[in-house]
N, C-alpha and C positions, 0 to 999 in steps of 0.2 A: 413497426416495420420488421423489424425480429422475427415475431412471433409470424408475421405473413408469408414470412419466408422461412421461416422452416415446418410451419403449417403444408407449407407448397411437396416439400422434398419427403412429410413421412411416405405421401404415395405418389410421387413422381420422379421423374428424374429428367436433366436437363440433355443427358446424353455423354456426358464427362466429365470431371471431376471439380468442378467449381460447385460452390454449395452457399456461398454467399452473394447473393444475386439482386439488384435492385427490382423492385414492382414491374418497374416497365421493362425491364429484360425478361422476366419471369412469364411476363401477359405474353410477348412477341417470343418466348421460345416453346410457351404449352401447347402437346397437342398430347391429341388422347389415347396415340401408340406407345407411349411411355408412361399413361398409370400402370401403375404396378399391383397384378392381381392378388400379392402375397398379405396377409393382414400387417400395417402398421405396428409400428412398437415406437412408443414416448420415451425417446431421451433425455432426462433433465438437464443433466450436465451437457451435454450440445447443444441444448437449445441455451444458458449460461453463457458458453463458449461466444456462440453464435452473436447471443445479445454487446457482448463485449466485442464482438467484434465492430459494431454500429457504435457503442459508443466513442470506440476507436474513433471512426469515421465522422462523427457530430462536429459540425462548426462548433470550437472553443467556446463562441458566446453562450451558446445553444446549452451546450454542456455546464459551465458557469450559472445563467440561469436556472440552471435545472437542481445545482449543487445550494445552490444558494435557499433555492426557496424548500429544500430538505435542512436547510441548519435554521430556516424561521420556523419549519413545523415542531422542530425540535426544542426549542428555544434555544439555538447557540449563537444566533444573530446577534448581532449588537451593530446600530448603526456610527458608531462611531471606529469599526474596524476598516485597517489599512487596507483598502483597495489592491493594490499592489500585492500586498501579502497575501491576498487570497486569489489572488490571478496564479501567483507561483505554486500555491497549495493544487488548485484545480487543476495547474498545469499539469504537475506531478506527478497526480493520482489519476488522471484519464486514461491512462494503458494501462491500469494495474484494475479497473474493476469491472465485473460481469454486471453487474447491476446497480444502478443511477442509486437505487434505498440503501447500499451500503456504503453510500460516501459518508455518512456520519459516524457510521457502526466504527469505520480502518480509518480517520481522520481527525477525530475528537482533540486528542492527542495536540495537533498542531495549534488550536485555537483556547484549548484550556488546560489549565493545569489539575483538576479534578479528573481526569483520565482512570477509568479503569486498566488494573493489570491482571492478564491473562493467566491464571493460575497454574495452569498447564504448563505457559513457556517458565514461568517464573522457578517451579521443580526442576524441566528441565534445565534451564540457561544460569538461574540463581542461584539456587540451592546444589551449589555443587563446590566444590574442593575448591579452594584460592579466587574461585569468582567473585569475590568482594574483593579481594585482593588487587585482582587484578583491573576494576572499576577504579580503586583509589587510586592507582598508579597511573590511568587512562585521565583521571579529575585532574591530577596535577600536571599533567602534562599539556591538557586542554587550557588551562586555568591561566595562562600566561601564552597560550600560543596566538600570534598575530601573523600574518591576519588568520583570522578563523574561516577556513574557503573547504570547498568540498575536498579541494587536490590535496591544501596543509593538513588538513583533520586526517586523510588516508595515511598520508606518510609519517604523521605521528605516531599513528596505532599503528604501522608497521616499522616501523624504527623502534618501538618498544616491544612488540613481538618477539623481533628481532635479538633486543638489549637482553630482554626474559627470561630467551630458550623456551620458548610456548609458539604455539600460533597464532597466526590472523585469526583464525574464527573462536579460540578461546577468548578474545577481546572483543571480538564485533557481535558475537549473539548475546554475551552480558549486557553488554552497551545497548543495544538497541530494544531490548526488554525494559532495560532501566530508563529509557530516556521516552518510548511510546509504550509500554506497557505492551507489547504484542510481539509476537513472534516472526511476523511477515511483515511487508511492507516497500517501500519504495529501496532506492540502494541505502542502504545510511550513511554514507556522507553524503550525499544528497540534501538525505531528510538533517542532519546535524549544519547542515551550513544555513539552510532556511531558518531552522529552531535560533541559529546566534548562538554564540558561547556562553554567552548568561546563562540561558534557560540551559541550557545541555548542561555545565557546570552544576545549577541547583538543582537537576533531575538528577545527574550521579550524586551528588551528596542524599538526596533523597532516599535515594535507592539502596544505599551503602547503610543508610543507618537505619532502613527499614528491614534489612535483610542480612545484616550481620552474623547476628546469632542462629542465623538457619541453614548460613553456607558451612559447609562440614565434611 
């Protein structure tokens, strides 16, 4: 549907500024005074844009289905996972992606602990002055905080920002490298309240003692 509709716009136009438009609005507003004589030009990244925005748009089940049978191709499926837990994953991640194949690529993450880390963010956000440091101080404060909610998780990391004399985003880009291996992603406390504080707690000890001797 994406692709029909912006197939439609490299050589038409609707007459104003709308550019996501359903089939049957598309059918009932063409006419042949507004092809546009000028040659077309492929935009990848809007037609991206574009596709994200249908997924936006997809009935949740639709979208789920669709999530689901990319983690059997993949083999991340297991049928004995919490229902529940992957209603709130898919919930999460359906306004954040352009494309339905990358729900495994930005998601891995939440369903295993085998996750690759992006080596790029890891130089930037890891390998730098006190960012370990400032992970261990983030573990211990996690490590005992109740309850573990997306609101408690913000206001710890900024109560110790705070405590520091550092900022918020010196704590929240270590954090979120350390805990999903990636640079982007959903808000993190978001993604840290779903994870639980188990898993968050052994991904910073993880991270701390994989990356110790690198931060400098």
């Amino acid at each position: 549907d994406a692709l029909f509709n912006y197939l439609v716009l490299l050589g038409w136009s609707p007459g104003d500024d709308r550019e996501v438009l359903t089939r049957d609005e598309l059918i009932g507003l063409f006419t042949l005074d507004r092809v546009k004589s000028s040659p077309a030009q492929m935009d990848i990244k809007k037609l991206e844009w574009m596709n994200g925005e249908y997924i936006r748009a997809m009935p949740e089940n639709t979208f789920r289905e669709a999530c689901r049978k990319q983690m059997v191709d993949h083999g991340l499926w297991r049928d004995d996972m919490d229902e529940t837990y992957f209603r709130q994953v898919v919930s999460l991640m359906q306004a954040r992606l352009k494309r339905i194949s990358e729900f495994v690529e930005v998601s891995t993450y939440f369903f295993s602990e085998e996750y690759d880390f992006d080596e790029k963010a890891v130089r930037k956000r890891l390998n730098k002055p006190d960012a370990i440091d400032g992970l261990r101080l983030l573990r211990e404060g996690y490590a005992t905080l109740e309850p573990f909610t997306e609101e408690s998780a913000e206001e710890a990391l900024r109560a110790l920002a705070e405590e520091s004399g550092g900022n918020t985003g010196s704590f929240v880009h270590p954090a979120r490298v350390a805990v999903s291996g990636l640079a982007g992603g959903p808000g993190l406390f978001e993604m840290l309240a779903l994870l639980g504080r188990e898993r968050v707690v052994q991904r910073l000890d993880r991270a701390i003692e994989r990356y110790r001797d690198t931060s400098s």
